[in-house]
RODO-831904 format. One record per atom (N, C-alpha, C): residue in three letters; z, y, x. Coordinates in steps of 0.2 Angstrom, whole numbers, plus 5000, padded with zeros to 4 digits. Layout:
N
ALAZYX
...
END
This chain:
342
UNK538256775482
UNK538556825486
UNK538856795492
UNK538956825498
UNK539056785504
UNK539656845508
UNK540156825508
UNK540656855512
UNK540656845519
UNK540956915522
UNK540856895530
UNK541556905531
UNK541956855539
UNK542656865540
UNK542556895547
UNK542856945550
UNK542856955556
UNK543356945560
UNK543356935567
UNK543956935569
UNK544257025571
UNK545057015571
UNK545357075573
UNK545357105581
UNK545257055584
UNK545157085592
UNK544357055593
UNK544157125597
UNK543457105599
UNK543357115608
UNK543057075609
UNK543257065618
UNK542657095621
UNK542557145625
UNK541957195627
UNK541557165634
UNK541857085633
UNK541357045640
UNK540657045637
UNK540057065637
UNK539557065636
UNK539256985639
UNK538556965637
UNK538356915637
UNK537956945644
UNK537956875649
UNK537456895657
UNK536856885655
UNK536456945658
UNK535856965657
UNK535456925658
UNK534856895652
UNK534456845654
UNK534756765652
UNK535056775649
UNK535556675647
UNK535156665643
UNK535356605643
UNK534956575638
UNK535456495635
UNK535256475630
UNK535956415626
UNK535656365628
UNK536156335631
UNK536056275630
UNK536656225627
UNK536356165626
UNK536356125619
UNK536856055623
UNK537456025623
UNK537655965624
UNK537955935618
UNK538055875617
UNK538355835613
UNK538555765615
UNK538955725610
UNK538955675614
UNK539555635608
UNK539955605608
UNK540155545603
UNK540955535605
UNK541455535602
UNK541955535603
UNK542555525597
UNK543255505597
UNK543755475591
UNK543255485583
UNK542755445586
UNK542355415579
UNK541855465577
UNK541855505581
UNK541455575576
UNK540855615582
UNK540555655582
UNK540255695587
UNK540455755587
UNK540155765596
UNK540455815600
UNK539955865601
UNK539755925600
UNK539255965601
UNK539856045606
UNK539256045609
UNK539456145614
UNK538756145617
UNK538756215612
UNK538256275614
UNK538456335620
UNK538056325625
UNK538456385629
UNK538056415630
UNK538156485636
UNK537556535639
UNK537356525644
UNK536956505645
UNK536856475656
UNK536456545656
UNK536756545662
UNK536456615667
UNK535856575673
UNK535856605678
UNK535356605685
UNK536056585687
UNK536656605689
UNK537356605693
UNK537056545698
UNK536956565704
UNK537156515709
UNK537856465711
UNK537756395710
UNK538356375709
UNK538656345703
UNK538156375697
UNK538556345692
UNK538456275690
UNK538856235688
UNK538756175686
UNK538056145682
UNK537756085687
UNK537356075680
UNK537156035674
UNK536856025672
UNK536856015664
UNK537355925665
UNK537155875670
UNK537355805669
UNK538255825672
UNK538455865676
UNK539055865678
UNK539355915674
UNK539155955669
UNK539555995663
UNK539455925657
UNK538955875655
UNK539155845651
UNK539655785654
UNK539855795658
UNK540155715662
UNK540855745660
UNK541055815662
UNK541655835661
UNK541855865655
UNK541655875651
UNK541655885645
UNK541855815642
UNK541455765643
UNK541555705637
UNK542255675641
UNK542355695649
UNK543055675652
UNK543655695650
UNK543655765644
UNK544155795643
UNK544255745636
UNK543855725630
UNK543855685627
UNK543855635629
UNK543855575631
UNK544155525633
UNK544555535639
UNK544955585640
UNK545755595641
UNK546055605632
UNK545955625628
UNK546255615623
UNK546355565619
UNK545855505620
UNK545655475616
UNK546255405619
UNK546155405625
UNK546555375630
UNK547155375631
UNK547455435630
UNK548055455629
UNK548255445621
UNK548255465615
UNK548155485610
UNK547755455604
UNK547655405604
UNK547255375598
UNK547655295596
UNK547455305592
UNK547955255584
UNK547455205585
UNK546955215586
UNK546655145585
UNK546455095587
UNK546655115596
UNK546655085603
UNK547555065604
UNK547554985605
UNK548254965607
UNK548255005614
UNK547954995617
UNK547955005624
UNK548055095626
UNK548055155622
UNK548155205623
UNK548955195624
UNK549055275627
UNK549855275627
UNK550155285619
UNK549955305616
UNK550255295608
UNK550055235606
UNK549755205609
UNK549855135605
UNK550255075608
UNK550155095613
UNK550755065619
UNK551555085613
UNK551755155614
UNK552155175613
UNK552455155605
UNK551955155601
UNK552055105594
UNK552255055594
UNK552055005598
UNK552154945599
UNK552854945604
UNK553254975607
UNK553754975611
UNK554254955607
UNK554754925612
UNK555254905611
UNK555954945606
UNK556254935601
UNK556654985599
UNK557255005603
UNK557355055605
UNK557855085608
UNK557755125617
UNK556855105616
UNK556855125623
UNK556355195624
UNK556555215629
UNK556155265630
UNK555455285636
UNK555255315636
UNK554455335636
UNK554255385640
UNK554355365647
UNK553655465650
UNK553055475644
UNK552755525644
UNK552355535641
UNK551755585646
UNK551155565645
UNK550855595650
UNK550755675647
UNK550855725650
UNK550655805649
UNK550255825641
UNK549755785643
UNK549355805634
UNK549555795629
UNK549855725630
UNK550055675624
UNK550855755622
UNK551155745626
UNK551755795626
UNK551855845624
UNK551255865624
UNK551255945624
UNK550755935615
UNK550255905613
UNK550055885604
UNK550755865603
UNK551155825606
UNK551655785601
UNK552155845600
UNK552455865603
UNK552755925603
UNK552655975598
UNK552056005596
UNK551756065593
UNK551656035584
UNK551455975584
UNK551455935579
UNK552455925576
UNK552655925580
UNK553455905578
UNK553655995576
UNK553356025579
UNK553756095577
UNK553456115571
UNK552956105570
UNK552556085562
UNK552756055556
UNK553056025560
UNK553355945554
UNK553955985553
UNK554256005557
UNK555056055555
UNK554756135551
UNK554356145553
UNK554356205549
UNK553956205542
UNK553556145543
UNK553256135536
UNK553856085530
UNK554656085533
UNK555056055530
UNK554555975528
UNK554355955534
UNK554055875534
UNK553555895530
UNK553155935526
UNK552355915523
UNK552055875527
UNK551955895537
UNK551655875542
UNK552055835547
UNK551855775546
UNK552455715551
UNK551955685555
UNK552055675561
UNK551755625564
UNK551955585564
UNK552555575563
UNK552855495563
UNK552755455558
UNK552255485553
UNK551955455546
UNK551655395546
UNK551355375552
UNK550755335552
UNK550955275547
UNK551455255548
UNK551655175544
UNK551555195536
UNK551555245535
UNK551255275527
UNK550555265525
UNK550255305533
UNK549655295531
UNK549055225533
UNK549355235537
UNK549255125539
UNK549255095531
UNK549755095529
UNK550055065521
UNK549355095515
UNK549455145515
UNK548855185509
UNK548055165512
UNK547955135517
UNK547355105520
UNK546955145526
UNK547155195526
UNK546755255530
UNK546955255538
UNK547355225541
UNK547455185547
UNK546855125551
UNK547055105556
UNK546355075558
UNK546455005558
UNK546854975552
UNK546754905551
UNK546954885542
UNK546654845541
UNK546854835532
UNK546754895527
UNK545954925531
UNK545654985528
UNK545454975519
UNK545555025516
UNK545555065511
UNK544655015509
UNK544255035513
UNK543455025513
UNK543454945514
UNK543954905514
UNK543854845515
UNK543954795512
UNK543554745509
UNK543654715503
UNK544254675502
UNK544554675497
UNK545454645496
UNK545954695495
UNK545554755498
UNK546254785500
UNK546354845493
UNK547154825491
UNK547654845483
UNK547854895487
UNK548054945483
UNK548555015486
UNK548954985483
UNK549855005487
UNK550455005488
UNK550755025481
UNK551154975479
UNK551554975473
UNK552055025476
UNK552455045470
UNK553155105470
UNK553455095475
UNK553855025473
UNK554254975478
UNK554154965487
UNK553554955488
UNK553254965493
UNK553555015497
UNK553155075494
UNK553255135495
UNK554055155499
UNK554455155493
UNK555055165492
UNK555555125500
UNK555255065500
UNK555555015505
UNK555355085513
UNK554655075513
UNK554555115519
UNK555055165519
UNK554955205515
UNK555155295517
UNK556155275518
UNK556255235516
UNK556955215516
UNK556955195523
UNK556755135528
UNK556755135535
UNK556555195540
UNK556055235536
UNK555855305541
UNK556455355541
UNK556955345537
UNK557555395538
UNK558055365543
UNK558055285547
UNK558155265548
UNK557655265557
UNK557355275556
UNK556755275563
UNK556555355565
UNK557055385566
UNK556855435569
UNK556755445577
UNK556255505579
UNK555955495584
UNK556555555588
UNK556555525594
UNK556955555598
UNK556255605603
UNK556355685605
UNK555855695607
UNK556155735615
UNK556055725621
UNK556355755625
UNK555855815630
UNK555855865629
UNK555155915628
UNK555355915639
UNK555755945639
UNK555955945646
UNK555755895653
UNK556055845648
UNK555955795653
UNK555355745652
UNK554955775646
UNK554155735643
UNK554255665642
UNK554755655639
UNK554855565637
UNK554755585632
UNK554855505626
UNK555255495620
UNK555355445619
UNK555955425614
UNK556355365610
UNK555955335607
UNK555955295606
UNK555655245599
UNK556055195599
UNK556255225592
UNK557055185587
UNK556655125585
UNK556055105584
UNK556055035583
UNK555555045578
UNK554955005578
UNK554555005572
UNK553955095571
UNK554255135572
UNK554055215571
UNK553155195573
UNK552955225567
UNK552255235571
UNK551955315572
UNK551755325576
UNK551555405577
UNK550755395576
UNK550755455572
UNK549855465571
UNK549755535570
UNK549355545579
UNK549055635578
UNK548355645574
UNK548055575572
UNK547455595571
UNK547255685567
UNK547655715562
UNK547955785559
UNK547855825566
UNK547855805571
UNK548055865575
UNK547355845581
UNK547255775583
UNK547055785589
UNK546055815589
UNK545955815586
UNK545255855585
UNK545255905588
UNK545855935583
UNK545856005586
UNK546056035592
UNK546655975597
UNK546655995604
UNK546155955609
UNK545755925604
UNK545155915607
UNK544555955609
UNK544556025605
UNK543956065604
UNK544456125610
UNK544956095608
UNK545456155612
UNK545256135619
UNK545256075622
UNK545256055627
UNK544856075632
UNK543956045627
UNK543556085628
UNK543256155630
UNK543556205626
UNK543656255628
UNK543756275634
UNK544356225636
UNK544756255644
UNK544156235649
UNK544156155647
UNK543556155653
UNK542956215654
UNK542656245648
UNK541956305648
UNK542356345654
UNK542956365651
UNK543356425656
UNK543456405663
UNK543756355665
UNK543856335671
UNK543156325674
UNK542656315670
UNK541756325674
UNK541656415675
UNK541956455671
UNK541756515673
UNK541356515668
UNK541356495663
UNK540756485656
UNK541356515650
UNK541056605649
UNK541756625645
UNK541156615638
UNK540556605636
UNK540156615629
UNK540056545628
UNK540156525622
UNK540156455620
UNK540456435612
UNK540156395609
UNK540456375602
UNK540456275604
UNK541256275602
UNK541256195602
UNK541656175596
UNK541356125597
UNK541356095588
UNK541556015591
UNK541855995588
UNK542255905586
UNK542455895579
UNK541955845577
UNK541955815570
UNK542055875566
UNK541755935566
UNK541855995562
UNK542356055563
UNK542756035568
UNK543356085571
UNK543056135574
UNK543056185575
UNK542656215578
UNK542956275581
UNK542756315587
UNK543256345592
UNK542556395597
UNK542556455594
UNK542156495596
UNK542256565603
UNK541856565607
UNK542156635615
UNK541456665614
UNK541556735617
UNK540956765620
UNK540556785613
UNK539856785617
UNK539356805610
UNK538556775613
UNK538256745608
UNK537356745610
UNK537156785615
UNK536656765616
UNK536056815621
UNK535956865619
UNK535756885611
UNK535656945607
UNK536256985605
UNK536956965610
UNK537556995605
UNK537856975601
UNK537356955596
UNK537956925591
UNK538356865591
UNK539156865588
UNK539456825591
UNK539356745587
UNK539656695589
UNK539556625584
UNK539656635578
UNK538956625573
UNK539356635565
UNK539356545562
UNK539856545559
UNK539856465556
UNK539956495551
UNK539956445545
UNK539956445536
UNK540556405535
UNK541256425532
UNK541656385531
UNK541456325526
UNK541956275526
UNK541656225524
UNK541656215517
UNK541156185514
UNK541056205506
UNK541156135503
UNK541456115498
UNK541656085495
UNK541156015492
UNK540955975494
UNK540555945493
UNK540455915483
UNK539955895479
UNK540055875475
UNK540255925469
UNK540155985467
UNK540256015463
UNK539556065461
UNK539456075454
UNK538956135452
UNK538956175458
UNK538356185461
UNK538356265466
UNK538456325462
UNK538456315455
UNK538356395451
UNK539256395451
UNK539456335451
UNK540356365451
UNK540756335457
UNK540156345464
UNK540556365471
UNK540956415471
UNK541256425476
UNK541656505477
UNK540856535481
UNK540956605483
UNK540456625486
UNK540556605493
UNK540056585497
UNK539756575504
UNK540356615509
UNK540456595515
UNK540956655517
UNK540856625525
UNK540456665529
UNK540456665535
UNK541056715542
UNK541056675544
UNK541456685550
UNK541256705555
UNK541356755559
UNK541156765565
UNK541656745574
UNK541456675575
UNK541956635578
UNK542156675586
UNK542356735584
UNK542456775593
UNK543256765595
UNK543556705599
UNK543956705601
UNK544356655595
UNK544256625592
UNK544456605586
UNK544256515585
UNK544656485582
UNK544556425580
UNK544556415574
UNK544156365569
UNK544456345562
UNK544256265560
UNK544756265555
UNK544756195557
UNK545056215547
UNK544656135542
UNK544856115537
UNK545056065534
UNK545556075532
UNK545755995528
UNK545655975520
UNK545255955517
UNK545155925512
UNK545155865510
UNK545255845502
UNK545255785499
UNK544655755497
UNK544255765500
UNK543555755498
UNK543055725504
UNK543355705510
UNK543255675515
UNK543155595514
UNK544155585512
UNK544155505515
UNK544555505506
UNK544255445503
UNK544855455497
UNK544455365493
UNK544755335490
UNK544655305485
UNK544855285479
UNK544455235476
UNK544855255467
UNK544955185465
UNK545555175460
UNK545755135458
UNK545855145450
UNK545455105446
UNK545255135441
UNK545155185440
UNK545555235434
UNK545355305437
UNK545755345441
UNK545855315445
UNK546855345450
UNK546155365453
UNK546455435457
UNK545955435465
UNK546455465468
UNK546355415475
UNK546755435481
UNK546555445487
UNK546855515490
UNK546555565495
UNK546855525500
UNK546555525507
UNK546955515512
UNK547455555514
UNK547355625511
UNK548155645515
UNK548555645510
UNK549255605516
UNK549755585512
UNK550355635513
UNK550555625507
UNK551255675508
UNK551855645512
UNK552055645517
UNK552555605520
UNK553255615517
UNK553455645511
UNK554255675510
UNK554055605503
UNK553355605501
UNK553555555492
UNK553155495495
UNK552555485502
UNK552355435503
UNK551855405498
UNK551455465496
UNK551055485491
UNK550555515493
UNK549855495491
UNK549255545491
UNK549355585487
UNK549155645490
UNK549255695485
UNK548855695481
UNK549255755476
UNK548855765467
UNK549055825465
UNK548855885471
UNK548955945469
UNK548355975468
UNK547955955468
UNK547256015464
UNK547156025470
UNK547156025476
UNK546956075481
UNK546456035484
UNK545756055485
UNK545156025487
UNK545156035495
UNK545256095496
UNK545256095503
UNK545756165506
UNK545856175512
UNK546256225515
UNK546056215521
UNK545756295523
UNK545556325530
UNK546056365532
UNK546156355538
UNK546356405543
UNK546356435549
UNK546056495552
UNK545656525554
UNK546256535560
UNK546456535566
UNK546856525570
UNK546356535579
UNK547156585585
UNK546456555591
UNK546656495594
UNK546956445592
UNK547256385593
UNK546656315590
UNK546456265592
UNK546156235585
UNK546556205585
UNK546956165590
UNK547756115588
UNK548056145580
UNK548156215585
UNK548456245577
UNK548256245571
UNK547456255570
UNK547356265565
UNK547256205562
UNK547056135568
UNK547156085563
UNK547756065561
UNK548156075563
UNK548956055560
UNK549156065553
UNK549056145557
UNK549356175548
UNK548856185544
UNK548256185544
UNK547856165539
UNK548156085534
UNK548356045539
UNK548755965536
UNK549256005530
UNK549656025533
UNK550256035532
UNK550256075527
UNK549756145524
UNK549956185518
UNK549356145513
UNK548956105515
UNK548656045509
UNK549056025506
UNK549455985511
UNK549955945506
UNK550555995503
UNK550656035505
UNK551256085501
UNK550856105495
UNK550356115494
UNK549856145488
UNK550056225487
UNK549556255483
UNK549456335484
UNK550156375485
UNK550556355480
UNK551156395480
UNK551656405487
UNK551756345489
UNK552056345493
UNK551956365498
UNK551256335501
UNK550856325506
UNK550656405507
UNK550456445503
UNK550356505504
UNK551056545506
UNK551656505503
UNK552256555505
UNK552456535514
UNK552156485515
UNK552256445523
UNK551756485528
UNK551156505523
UNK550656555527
UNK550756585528
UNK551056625525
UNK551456715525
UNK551856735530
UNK552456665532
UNK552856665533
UNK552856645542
UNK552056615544
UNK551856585548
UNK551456645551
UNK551356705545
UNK550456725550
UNK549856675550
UNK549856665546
UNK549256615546
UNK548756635542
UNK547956645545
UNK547456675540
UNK547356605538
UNK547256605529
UNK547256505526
UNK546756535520
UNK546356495518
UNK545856495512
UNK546056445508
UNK546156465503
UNK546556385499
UNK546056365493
UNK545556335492
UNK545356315487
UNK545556255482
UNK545756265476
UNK545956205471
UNK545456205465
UNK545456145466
UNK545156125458
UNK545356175450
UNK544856185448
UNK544956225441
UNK544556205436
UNK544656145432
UNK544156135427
UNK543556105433
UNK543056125432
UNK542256085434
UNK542156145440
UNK542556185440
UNK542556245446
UNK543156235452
UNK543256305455
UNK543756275459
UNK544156375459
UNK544756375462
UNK545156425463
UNK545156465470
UNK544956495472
UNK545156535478
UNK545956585477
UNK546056545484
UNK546656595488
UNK546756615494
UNK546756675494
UNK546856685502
UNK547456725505
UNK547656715511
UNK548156725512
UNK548256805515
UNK548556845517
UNK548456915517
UNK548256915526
UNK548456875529
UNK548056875536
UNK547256865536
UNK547156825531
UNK546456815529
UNK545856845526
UNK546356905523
UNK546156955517
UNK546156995522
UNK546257005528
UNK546257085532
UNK545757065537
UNK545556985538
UNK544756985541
UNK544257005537
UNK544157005530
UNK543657025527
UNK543257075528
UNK542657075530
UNK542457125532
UNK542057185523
UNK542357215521
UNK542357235515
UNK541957315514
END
């Protein structure tokens, strides 16, 4: 059986007569960049070599601003900065680090950027990787030492005036977010081309406008859980991405095992802890993908009960799948229940 999700607003711009899709792609923060769009005849419109030039421009401005695993980005300038000093931040950086911080407050810290030094430590950082021979996951002690300097390394953030503080040592890590103001990015550029029909996708994030040449709008297949019976999947559940972004977080990505321990890359930042809540993965259907990749982070790591009270409480359509035995659990949140098309 295969479900269908629709969106609640439907936008009456019709696809221009005679378009046709065309196909860009291209390579970016470790992963590929794919946008489908509708070319018309339109006199003027950009062509294929100066829509793929500016399009990969919008990503590496984020990459460049915003990436953990360049010293030379401003976040990684900013990591390695002096303690007690402060920091212009250019527009983008300012405007993810900001949305991400309102996150981390509202998710009562589930979602931290200023986690990185956790994740760096659990191996999932860009140095003394997890995949890399030698490398022991962090004893209790460990642990414990870190989360006790980060009550102590708080980030000072000045929205106003687009600085910030670094109290010394703090590491920021968007990688939870910047996908998604990647695809978001993307987007603006189609717009500011006059290009309103398009599906753009980064490392799976994905962020849908307009509709095909035949009308129908962008359908994607939510993401399905790798590695289980297909007879005890949940059922298939397509999307029709008109004005909408979604973006997933799951433990079945990035994770490795220690004896029989298995550890997920997302870390809890309140226990500095890979999680151990049963929850395989968690969508969230938002017109934001910044957004939805955030709080997708954020109700993973709170697990079904909570995360679903954080969704209710947010307006957030979230699909929560956990582990059940050799199966798995669906839940959905009641913003998600009211896209069902039934």
């Amino acid at each position: 059986m295969r479900r269908v999700l629709l969106p609640q607003h439907i936008s009456d711009q019709a696809a221009p007569p005679g378009a046709a899709i065309r196909d860009l792609r291209g390579l970016s923060m470790g992963t590929s960049w794919s946008v489908r769009l509708l070319e018309s005849a339109m006199p003027g419109r950009a062509g294929s070599a100066d829509l793929q030039q500016g399009l990969q421009q919008q990503l590496d401005l984020v990459v460049a601003q915003m990436s953990h695993w360049s010293d030379e980005s401003d976040l990684g300038r900013f990591n390695r900065a002096e303690p007690g000093s402060w920091h212009s931040l250019p527009a983008a950086f300012c405007e993810v680090l900001g949305f991400a911080m309102h996150v981390s407050q509202a998710s009562g810290g589930a979602y931290d950027p200023c986690a990185g030094a956790l994740v760096n430590l659990w191996g999932f950082g860009p140095r003394h990787r997890y995949d890399e021979p030698g490398f022991l996951p962090p004893n209790k002690e460990t642990v414990a030492l870190l989360l006790s300097q980060r009550q102590r390394r708080r980030l000072e953030l000045d929205l106003p005036a687009r600085r910030a503080r670094q109290p010394g040592g703090l590491q920021l890590d968007l990688s939870a977010i910047a996908k998604g103001y990647g695809v978001d990015r993307l987007a603006r550029y189609l717009d500011s081309q006059g290009i309103g029909h398009y599906l753009v996708e980064v490392g799976g994030e994905l962020r849908g406008a307009g509709s095909k040449p035949d009308g129908q709008p962008w359908w994607v297949m939510l993401e399905q859980v790798d590695g289980a019976d297909a007879d005890l999947h949940p059922p298939e559940m397509l999307l029709a991405l008109h004005g909408l972004s979604v973006a997933t977080s799951g433990d079945y990505r990035r994770f490795f095992q220690d004896g029989t321990a298995r550890f997920s890359h997302t870390i809890d930042p309140r226990s500095g802890m890979p999680i151990a809540n049963q929850l395989a993965s968690v969508t969230v259907v938002h017109e934001q993908c910044m957004a939805a990749d955030a709080w997708s982070t954020a109700l993973t790591v709170l697990g079904v009960e909570a995360g679903m009270a954080l969704a209710e409480e947010q307006g957030l359509a979230a699909r929560f799948l956990q582990r059940d035995g050799p199966g798995f659990h669906e839940t959905l949140s009641s913003h998600m229940l009211a896209m069902l098309d039934e």
